[in-house]
C-alpha positions as CSV (number, residue, x, y, z in Angstrom):
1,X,-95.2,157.3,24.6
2,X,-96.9,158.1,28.1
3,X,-95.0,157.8,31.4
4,X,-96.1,154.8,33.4
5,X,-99.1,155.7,36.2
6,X,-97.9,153.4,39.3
7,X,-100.9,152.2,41.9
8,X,-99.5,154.7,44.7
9,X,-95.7,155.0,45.4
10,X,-93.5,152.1,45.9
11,X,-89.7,151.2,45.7
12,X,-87.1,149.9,44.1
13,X,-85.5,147.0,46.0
14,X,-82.3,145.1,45.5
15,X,-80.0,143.0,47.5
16,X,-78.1,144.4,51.1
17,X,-74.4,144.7,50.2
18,X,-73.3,142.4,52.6
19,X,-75.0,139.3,51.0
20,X,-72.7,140.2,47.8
21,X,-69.8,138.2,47.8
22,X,-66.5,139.4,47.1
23,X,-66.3,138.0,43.4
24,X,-69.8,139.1,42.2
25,X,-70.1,142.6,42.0
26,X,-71.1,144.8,39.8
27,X,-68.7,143.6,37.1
28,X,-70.1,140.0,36.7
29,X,-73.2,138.6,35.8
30,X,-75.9,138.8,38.7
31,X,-78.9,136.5,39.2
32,X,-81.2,137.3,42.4
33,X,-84.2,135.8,43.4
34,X,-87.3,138.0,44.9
35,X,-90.3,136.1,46.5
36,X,-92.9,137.6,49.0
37,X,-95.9,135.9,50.4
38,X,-99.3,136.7,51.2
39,X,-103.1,135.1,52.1
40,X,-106.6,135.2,50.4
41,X,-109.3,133.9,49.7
42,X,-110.4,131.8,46.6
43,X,-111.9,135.2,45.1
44,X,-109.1,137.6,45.3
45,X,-108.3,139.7,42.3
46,X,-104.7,140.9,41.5
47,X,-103.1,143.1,38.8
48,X,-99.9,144.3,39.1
49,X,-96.9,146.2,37.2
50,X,-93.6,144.6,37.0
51,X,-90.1,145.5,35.9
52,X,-86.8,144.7,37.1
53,X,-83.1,145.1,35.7
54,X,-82.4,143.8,33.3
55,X,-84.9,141.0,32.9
56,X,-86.9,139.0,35.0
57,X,-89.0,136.0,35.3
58,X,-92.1,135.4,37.3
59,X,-94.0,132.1,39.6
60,X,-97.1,132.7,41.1
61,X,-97.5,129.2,43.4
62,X,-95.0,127.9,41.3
63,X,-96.8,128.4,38.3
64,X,-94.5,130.1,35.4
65,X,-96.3,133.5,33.8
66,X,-93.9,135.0,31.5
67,X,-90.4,136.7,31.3
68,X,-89.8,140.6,30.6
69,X,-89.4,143.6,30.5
70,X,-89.0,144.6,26.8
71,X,-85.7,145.8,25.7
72,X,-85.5,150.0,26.3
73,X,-82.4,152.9,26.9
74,X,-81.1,154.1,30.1
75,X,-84.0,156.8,29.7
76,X,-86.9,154.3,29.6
77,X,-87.3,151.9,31.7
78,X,-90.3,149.2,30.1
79,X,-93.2,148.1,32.8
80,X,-95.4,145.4,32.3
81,X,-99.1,144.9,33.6
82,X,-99.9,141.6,34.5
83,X,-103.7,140.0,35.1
84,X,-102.4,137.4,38.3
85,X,-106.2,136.7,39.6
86,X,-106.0,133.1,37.8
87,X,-102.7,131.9,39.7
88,X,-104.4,132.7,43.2
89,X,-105.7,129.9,45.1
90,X,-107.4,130.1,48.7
91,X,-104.8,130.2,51.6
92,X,-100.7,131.3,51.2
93,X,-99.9,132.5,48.3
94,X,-96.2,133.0,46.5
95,X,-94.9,135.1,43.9
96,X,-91.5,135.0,43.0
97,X,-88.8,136.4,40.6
98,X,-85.8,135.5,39.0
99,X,-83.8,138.3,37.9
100,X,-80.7,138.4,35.5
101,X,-78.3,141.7,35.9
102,X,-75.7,142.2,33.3
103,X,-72.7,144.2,34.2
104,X,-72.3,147.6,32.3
105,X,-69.8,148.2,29.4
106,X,-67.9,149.7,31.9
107,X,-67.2,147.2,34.5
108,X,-66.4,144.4,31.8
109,X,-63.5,142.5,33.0
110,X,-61.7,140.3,30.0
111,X,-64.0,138.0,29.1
112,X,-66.5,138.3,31.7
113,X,-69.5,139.9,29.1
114,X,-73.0,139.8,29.7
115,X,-75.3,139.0,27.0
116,X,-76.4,141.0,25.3
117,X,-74.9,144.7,24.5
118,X,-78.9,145.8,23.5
119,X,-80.0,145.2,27.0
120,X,-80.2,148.1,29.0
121,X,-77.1,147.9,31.4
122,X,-76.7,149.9,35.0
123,X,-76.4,148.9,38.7
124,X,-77.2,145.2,39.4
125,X,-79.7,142.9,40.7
126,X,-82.7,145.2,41.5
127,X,-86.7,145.1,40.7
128,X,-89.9,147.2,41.1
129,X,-93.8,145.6,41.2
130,X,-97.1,147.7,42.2
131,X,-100.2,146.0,43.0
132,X,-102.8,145.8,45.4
133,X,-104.6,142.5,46.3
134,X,-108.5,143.1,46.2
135,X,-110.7,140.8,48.3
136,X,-113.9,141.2,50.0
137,X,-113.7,145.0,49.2
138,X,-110.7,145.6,51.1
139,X,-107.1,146.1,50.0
140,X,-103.9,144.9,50.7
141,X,-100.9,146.6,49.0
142,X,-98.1,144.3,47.7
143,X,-96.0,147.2,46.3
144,X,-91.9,146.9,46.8
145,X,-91.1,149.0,49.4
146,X,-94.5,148.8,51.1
147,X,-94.8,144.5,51.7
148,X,-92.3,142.8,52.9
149,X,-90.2,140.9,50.3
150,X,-87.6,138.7,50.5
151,X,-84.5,138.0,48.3
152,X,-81.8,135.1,47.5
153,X,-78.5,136.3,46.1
154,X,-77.4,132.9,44.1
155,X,-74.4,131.5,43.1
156,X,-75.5,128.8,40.6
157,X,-74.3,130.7,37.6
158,X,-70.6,131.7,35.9
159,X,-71.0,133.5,32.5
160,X,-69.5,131.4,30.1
161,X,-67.7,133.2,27.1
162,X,-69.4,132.6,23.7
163,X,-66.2,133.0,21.4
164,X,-68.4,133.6,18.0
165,X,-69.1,137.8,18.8
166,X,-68.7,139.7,21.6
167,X,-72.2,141.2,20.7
168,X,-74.2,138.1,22.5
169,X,-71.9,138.1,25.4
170,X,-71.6,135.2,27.5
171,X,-73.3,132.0,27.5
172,X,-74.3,130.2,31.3
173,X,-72.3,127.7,33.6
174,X,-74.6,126.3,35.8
175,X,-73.9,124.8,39.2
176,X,-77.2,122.9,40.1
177,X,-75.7,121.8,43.5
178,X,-75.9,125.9,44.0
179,X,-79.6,126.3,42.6
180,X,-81.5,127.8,46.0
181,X,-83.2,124.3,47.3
182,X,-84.9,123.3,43.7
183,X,-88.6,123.0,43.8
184,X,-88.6,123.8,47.7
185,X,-87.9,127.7,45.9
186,X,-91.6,128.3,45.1
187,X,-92.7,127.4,48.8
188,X,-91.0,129.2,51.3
189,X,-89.3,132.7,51.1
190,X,-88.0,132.5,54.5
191,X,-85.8,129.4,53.9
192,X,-82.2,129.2,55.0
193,X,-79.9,132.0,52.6
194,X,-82.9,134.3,52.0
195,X,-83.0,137.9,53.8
196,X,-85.3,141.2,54.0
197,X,-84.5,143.3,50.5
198,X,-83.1,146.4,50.8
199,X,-85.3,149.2,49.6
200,X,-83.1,151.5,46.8
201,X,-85.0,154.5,45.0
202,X,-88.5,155.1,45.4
203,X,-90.7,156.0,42.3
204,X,-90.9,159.3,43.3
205,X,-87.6,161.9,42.9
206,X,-86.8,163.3,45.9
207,X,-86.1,166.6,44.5
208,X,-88.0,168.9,42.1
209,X,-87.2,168.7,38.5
210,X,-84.8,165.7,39.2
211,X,-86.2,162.2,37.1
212,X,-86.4,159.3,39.1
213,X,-83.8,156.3,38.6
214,X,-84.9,154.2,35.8
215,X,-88.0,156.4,34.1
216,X,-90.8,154.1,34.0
217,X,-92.9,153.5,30.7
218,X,-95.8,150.9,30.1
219,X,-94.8,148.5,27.2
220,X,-95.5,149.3,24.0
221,X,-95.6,145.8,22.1
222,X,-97.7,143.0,23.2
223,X,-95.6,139.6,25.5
224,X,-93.8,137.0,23.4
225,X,-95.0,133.7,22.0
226,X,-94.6,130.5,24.1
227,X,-95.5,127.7,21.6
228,X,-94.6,124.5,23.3
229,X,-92.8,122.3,20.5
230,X,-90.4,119.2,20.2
231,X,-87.6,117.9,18.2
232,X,-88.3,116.6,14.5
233,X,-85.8,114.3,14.4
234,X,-82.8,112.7,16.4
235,X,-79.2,112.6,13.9
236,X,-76.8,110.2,14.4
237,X,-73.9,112.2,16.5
238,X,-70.6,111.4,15.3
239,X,-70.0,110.0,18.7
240,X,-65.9,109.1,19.5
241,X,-65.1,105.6,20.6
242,X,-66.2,104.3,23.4
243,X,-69.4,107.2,24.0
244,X,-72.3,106.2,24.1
245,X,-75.0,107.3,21.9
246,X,-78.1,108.4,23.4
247,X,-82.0,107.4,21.2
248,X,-85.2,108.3,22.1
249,X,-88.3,106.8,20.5
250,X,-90.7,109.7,20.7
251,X,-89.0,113.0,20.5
252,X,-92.9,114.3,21.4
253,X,-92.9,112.0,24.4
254,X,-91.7,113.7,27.9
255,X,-92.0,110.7,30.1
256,X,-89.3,109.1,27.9
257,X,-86.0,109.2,29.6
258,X,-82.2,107.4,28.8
259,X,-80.5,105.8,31.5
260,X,-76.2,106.7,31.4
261,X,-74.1,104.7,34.1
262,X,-71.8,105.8,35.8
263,X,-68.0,106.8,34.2
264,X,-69.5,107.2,30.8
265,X,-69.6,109.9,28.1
266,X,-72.5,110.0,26.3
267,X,-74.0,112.2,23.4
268,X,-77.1,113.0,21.2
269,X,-77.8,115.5,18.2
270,X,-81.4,117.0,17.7
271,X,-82.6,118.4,14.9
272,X,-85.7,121.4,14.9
273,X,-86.3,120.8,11.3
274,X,-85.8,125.0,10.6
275,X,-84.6,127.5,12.6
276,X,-85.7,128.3,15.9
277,X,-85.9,130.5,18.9
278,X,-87.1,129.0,22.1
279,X,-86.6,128.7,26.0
280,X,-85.3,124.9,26.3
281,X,-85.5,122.4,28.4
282,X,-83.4,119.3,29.5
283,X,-85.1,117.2,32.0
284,X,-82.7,115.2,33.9
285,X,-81.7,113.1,36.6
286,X,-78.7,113.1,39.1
287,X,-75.9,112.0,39.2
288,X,-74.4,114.8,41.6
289,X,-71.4,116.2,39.6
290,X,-73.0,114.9,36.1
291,X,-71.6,117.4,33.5
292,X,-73.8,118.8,30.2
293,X,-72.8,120.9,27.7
294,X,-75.4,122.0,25.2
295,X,-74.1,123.1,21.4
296,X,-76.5,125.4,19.7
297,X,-75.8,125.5,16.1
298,X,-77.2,127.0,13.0
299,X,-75.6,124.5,10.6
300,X,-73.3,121.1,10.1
301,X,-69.8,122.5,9.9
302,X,-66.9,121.2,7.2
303,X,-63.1,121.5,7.6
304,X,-60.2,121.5,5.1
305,X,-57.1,120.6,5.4
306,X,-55.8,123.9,7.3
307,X,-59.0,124.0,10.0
308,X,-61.2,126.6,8.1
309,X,-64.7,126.2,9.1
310,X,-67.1,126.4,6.2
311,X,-71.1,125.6,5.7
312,X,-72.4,124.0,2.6
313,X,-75.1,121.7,2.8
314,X,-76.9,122.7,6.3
315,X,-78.3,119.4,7.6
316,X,-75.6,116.8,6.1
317,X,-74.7,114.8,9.4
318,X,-72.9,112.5,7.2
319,X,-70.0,114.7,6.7
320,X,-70.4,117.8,8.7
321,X,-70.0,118.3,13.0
322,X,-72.1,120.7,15.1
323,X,-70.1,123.7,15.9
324,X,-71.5,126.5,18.2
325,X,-71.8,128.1,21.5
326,X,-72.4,126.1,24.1
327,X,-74.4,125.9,27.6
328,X,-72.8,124.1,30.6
329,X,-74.9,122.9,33.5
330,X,-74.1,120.5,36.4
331,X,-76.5,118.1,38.2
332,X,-77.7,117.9,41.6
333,X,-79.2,115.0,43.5
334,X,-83.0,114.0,41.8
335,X,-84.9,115.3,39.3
336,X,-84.5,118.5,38.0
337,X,-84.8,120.5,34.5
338,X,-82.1,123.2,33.3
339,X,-83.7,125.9,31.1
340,X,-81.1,128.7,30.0
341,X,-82.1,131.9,31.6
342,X,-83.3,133.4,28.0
343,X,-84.0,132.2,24.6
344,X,-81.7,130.2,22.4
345,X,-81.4,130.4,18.4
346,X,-80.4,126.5,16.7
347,X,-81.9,124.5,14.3
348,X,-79.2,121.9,15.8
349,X,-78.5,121.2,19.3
350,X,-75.9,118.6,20.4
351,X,-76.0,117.0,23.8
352,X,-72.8,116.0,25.5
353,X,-73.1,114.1,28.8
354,X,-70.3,113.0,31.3
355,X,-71.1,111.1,34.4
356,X,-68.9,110.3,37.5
357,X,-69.4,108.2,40.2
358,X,-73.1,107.5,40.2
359,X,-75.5,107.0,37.2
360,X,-77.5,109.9,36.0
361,X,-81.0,109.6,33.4
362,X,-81.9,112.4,30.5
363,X,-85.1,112.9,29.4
364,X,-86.4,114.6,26.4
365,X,-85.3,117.7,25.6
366,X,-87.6,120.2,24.4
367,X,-88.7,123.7,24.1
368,X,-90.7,127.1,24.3
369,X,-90.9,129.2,20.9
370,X,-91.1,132.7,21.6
371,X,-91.2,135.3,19.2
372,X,-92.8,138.5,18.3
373,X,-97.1,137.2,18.0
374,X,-97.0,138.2,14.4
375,X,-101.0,137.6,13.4
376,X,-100.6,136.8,9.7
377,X,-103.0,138.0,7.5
378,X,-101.5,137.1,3.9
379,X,-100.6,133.9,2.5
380,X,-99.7,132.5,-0.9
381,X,-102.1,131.4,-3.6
382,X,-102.1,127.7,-4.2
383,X,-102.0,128.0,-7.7
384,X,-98.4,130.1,-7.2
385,X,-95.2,128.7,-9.3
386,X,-93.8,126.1,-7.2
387,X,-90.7,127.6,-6.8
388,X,-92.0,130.8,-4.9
389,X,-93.7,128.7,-2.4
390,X,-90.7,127.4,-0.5
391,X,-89.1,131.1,-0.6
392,X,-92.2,132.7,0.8
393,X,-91.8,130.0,3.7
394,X,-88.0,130.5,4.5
395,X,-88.5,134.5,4.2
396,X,-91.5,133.8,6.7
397,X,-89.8,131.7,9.3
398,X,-86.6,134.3,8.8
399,X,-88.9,137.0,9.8
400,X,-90.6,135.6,12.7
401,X,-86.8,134.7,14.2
402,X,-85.7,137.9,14.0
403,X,-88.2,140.1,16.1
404,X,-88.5,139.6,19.2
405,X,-88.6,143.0,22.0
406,X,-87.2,144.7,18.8
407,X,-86.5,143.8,15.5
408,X,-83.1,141.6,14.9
409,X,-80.5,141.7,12.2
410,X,-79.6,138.1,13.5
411,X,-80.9,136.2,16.6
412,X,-77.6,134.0,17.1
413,X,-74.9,136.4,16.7
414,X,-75.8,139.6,17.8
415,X,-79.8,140.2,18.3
416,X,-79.1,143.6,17.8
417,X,-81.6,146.3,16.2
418,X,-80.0,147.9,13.1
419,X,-81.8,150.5,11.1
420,X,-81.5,149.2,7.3
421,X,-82.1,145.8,8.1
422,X,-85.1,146.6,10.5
423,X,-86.6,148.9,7.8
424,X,-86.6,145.9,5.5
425,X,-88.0,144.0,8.1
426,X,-90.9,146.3,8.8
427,X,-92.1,146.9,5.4
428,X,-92.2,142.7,5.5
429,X,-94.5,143.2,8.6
430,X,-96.8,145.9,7.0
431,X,-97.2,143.8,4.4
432,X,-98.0,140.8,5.9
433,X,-100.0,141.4,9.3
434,X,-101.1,145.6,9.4
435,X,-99.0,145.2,12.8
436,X,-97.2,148.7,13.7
437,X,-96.6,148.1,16.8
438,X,-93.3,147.1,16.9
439,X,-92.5,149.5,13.9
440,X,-93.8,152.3,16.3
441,X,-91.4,151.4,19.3
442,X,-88.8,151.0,17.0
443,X,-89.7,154.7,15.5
444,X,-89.3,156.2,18.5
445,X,-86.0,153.9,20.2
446,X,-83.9,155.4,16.8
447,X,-85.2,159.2,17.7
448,X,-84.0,158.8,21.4
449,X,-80.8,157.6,20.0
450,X,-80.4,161.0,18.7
451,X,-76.1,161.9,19.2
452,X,-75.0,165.9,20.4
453,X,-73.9,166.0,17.1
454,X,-77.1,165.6,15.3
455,X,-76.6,161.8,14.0
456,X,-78.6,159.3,15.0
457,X,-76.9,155.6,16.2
458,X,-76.8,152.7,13.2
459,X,-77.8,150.2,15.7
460,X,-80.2,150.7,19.0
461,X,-80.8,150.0,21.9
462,X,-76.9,148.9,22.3
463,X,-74.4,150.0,25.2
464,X,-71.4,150.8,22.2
465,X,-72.6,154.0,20.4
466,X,-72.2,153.2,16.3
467,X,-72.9,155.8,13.3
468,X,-73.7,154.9,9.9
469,X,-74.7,158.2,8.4
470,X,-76.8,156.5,5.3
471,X,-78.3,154.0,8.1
472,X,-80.1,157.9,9.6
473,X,-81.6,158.5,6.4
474,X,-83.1,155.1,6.4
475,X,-84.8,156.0,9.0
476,X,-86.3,159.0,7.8
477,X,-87.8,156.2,5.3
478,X,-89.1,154.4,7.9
479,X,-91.1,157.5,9.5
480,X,-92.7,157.5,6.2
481,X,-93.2,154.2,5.7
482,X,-95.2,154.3,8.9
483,X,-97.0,157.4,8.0
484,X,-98.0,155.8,4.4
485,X,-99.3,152.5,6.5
486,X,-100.9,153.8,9.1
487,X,-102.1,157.4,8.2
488,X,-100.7,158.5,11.3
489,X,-99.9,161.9,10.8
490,X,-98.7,162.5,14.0
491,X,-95.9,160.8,14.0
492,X,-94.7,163.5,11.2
493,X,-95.2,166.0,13.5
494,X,-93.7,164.5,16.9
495,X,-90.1,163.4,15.0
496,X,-89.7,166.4,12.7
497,X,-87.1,168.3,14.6
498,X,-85.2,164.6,14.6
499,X,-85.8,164.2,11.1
500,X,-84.3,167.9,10.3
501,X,-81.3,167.4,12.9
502,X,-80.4,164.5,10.5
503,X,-80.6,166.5,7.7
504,X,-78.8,169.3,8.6
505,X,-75.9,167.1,9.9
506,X,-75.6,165.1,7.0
507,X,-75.8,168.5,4.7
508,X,-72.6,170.0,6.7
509,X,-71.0,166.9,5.8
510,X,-71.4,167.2,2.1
C-alpha cells in the first residue's frame, strides 16, 4: 500500500474558530459545507483527489458524484481520484462539499455519539482536494490552500441518540429551516453565512522525519453501488385513532405525492421486500415546522405481557409494530428532499408525519442501494433441490449487506469489521466473484492494528481497542486464504513478522 502522489502541494482547510459556536465544538457532531468556484470553457478537463474528515459528499453544478473516503486508522488517511470533466459546462462552474465530523471517543459527552466508532475520529470539520483545471493547454490549480474556497458552518443537524448500541452512535435531527438556503447552495459560495476557509496543515511536514497530519493513501477498493430502487409494497400501519393513513398508488412513481392538512398526524409503513442498504429519500412539501420521524427496522416486533420485545414471523403487519431507530427532520417553506447524511439498513421503514399550522404534501419515498460492486461470477444450477435455492439467495443478499468500505458483522447494529466473521465473509467472496480486493485492504487494516503487546485488535478500524486472542489466529487463516486464492506470495512475506508477533504472544500465554 503506496503513499498517495498529490498534483503539487496543497492544504488542509477547515472552518476559522470564530464561526464555531459555543455549543458545537469538538465534542458534537460537525457538518461544514466547502464550495469554490471557477470558469471554463466547454472543453475543460478536470481530475482531482479528494478526502476530508470523516466523510464527505460532493456537487459539481449541483450535480451529485459520490460520497467517501473509505473507512481507514488514524495512520491512513484514504484519497479518492475522481474523473470531473463530464460535470463541467461552459461558463461558472461550482463544486461543493458536505462534510460530516464525528467527535472522538474522547470528547463524547453522555449521549452525544457520533456514528460510527469504525470511522476514523480526530479534530473536526476539515477537507483536502488536488486538482488542476486543464483547458486550452493552460492550467489553473484548484488545490486547497492554493484557490480560494469558501465554507458554511451549519446548524441544521443535532445527533440524535440511537438507543439499540452505542456502536452506530447517533442517528440525525434535522432542522430544514437551518439547511444553508436549499437549492440556492449549489449556486453561489459567497451567499450570506459563508466565509474564506482557514488553511490547517499543508501536505507537506514542516520538519524532517515528522509525518504529515492525516498520512494520505489512494483507495484501495473500488466506490460503492448506487442502484436507484423503490418500495415493493406499502403495509397497512397500525395507525391510532384519528391519524391518518397515508397510500400511494405507484410506489415506482416520483411525481406521486399525499396531501396532509394542517393539525393532523399522519403515518405510512413501507416495505423493501428484503433487506437493504441505501441512501433514502423523502420528497416533501412545507408546512414550515412539519415534523417526520423515519423508523428503520429490520423486523415486525411482538410484545408479551411484561413488554419484552421479540421477532417471529418478520413481515406479519397483522400482529407485529415497527420498532427501530429513528430519523427526525423538520420542514421548511417549499419543496425539499431529506436524505440522511449516510446509508441506512431496513427492510421496513415507518413514516410518522405531524403538521401544524399549514398543510404540508409527501411524496414517494425512495432510495439509493449502495454496497460493495460485488461482480458475481457463480450462480446456482436450475436443476438444484428446491430447497437450496432460496438459501443461496438469502446468504447472497446477507453478503452484499454486509460489505461495504470494509466488511460488516452487521450493517444495523454496529457496521463494525470483526475478524472471524469477515474471514467467513471473504472465503464467500473468493468463492463467488475472484474479488480480493477488499480481502486485501482488510489484510492489511488487521496488521496495522497490531497492540505493544503483540496481539492484534478482534475488531478494526474502531476507536475502542478489543482483543480476542483466537480472533488473531483467524487471521493468520485469512493471510493464507488470500495466498491460496490469489497466489500472491508476497503477501507472506510483507506480514510475516505480524504473523510471528501473534504467535509468539499467544505461545507466552499458554
Amino acid at each position: 500500500m503506496g503513499q498517495m502522489e498529490l498534483q503539487g502541494t496543497c492544504s488542509w482547510i477547515g472552518v476559522p474558530e470564530e464561526r464555531y459556536p459555543e455549543s458545537r465544538m469538538i465534542q458534537n457532531v460537525q457538518r461544514t459545507y466547502f464550495q469554490t468556484n471557477f470558469n471554463c470553457s466547454g472543453k475543460a478537463c478536470l481530475e482531482v483527489a479528494v478526502t476530508a474528515h470523516s466523510r464527505y459528499k460532493l456537487w459539481v453544478n449541483g450535480i451529485y458524484v459520490t460520497f467517501g473516503p473509505s473507512k481507514a486508522d488514524h495512520y491512513h488517511q484514504y484519497c479518492d481520484l475522481l474523473e470531473l470533466t463530464e460535470y463541467l459546462r461552459e461558463g461558472e462552474n461550482t463544486i461543493l462539499l458536505q462534510v460530516m465530523a464525528y467527535p472522538p471517543r474522547e470528547c463524547v459527552q453522555g449521549d452525544q455519539k457520533g456514528p460510527d466508532w469504525s470511522v476514523n475520529k480526530a479534530c473536526g470539520c476539515c477537507m483536502l482536494l488536488s486538482g488542476r483545471l486543464l483547458e486550452n493547454g493552460r492550467q489553473m490549480d484548484l488545490s486547497t490552500g492554493n484557490y480560494p474556497w469558501y465554507c458554511y458552518f451549519s446548524q441544521e443537524l443535532t445527533p440524535h441518540f440511537y438507543a439499540f448500541s452505542q456502536w452506530m452512535g447517533s442517528m440525525e435531527e434535522v432542522d430544514g429551516e437551518k439547511c444553508p438556503e436549499g437549492e440556492a447552495l449549489f449556486d453561489n459560495a459567497r451567499m450570506a453565512g459563508w466565509c474564506p476557509v482557514k488553511i490547517l496543515w499543508s501536505t507537506e511536514p514542516d520538519s524532517y522525519g515528522v509525518l504529515p497530519v492525516f498520512d494520505l493513501y489512494q483507495r484501495q477498493i473500488p466506490f460503492l453501488t448506487k442502484i436507484p430502487c423503490h418500495f415493493q409494497r406499502q403495509n397497512p400501519p397500525g395507525a391510532e385513532p384519528g391519524e391518518m393513513e397515508v397510500w400511494f398508488h405507484n410506489l415506482a412513481s416520483c411525481a406521486e405525492e399525499a396531501a396532509i392538512p394542517a393539525h393532523t398526524r399522519a403515518v405510512l409503513e413501507l416495505d423493501a421486500g428484503t433487506h437493504k442498504t441505501g441512501l433514502v429519500r423523502f420528497p416533501c412539501r412545507g408546512g414550515a415546522g412539519t415534523g417526520m420521524k423515519i423508523t428503520y427496522a429490520e423486523s415486525y416486533f411482538l410484545s408479551d405481557e411484561k413488554g419484552h420485545l421479540r421477532k417471529e414471523v418478520r413481515d406479519d403487519w397483522e400482529h407485529g409494530f415497527l420498532y427501530g431507530h429513528s430519523d427526525l427532520y423538520r420542514m421548511r417553506e417549499g419543496g425539499q428532499v431529506y436524505e440522511p447524511f449516510w446509508f441506512r439498513t431496513f427492510r421496513f421503514i415507518r413514516l410518522e408525519i405531524t403538521t401544524g399550522d399549514t398543510p404540508a404534501a409527501i411524496g414517494v419515498p425512495y432510495f439509493v442501494e449502495t454496497r460493495y460492486p460485488l461482480e458475481e461470477k457463480t450462480c446456482m444450477e436450475e436443476d438444484t433441490d428446491p430447497w437450496l435455492k432460496p438459501v443461496w439467495e438469502i446468504s447472497l443478499n446477507t453478503l452484499r449487506n454486509c460489505m461495504h468500505e470494509t466488511h460488516e458483522d452487521c450493517p444495523y447494529y454496529e457496521q463494525m469489521q470483526y475478524t472471524m466473521d469477515t474471514r467467513l465473509q471473504m472465503l464467500f467472496v473468493y468463492a463467488l466473484a475472484g474479488d480480493a480486493r477488499l480481502a486485501r485492504q482488510t489484510i492489511h487494516q488487521y496488521h496495522t492494528s497490531l497492540l505493544p503487546n503483540g496481539m492484534l485488535q478482534s475488531r478494526y478500524p474502531c476507536n475502542a481497542p478489543q482483543v480476542i486472542p483466537a480472533f488473531a489466529l483467524q487471521w493468520i487463516l485469512m493471510v493464507e486464504d488470500y495466498y491460496w486464492h490469489t497466489g500472491d506470495r508476497e503477501v507472506i512475506e510483507r506480514y510475516r513478522p505480524t504473523m510471528e508477533a501473534v504467535l509468539g504472544t499467544i505461545t507466552a500465554i499458554r
